[in-house]
C-alpha positions in Angstrom: 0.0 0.0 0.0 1.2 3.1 -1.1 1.6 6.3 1.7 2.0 9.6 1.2 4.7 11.5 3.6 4.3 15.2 4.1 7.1 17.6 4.4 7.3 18.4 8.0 4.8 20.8 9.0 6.8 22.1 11.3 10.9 22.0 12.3 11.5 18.9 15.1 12.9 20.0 18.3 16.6 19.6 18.8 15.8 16.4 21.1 13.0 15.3 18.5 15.7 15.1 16.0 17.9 13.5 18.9 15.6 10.9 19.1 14.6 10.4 15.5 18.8 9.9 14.8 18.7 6.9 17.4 15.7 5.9 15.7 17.2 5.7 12.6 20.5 4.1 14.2 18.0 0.7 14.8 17.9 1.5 18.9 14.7 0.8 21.1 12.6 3.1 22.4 14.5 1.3 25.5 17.8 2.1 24.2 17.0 5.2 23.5 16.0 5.8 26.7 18.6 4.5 28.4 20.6 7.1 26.6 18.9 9.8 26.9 18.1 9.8 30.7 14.2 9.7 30.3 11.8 7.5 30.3 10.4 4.9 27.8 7.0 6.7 27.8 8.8 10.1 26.8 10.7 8.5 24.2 7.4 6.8 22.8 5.7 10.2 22.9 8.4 11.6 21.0 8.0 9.5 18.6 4.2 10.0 18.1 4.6 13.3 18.1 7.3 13.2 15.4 4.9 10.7 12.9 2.4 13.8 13.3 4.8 16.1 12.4 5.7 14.1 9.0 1.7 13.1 8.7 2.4 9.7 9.3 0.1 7.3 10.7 -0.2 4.4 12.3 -2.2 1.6 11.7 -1.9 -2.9 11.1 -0.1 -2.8 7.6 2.1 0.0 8.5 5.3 0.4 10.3 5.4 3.6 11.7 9.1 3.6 13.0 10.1 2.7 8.9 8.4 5.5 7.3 9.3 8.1 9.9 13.2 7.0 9.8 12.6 7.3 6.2 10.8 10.7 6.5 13.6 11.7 8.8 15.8 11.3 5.8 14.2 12.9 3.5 13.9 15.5 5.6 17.5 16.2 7.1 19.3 14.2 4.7 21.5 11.7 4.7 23.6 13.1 7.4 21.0 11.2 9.8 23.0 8.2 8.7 26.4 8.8 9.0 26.7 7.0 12.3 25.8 3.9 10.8 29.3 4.2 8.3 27.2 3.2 5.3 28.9 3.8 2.6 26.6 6.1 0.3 25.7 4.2 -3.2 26.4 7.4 -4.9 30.1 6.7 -4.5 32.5 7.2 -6.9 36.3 7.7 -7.1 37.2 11.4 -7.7 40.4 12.9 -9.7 42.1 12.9 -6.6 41.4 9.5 -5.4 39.3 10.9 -2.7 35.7 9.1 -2.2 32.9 11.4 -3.4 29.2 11.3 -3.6 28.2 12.1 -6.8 24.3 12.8 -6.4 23.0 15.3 -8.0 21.3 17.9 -6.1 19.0 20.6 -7.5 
């Protein structure tokens, strides 16, 4: 089933994106927790708040933690995913022999 994603209707809060970037490192609302110093329940909120944000939804055939890390993304670019040390498929060997991402941006 197809979903639409909005653009964020508005900016996330520093520790919305803080929480959204451990969210799109594969962590647990647990972990998460555990690494923030709050609770599971404020790291869950923050979450639901954040799918609002992007117009997500949640419902049986959906996984809402996918589309948001994916909205997330989109959103904030790739950056969001440099902790994992993925190596981006845009990848190419420059002039210089240096690594460069050779996506084209408009």
């Amino acid at each position: 089933m197809a979903r639409d994603i909005t653009i964020a209707i508005r900016e996330l809060s520093p520790f919305e994106q803080l929480v959204l970037n451990l969210l799109c490192e594969g962590k647990s609302n647990s972990a998460i927790a555990s690494e923030t110093a709050h609770t599971e329940k404020v790291i869950e909120n923050t979450v639901s708040r954040s799918a609002q944000v992007f117009g997500i939804k949640s419902d049986s055939d959906t996984n809402l933690r996918v589309l948001l890390a994916l909205a997330f993304r989109t959103h904030y670019g790739d950056k969001a995913f440099d902790s994992l040390h993925v190596e981006c498929a845009h990848f190419e060997i420059g002039p210089n022999g240096e690594s460069m991402c050779n996506r084209h941006v408009e």
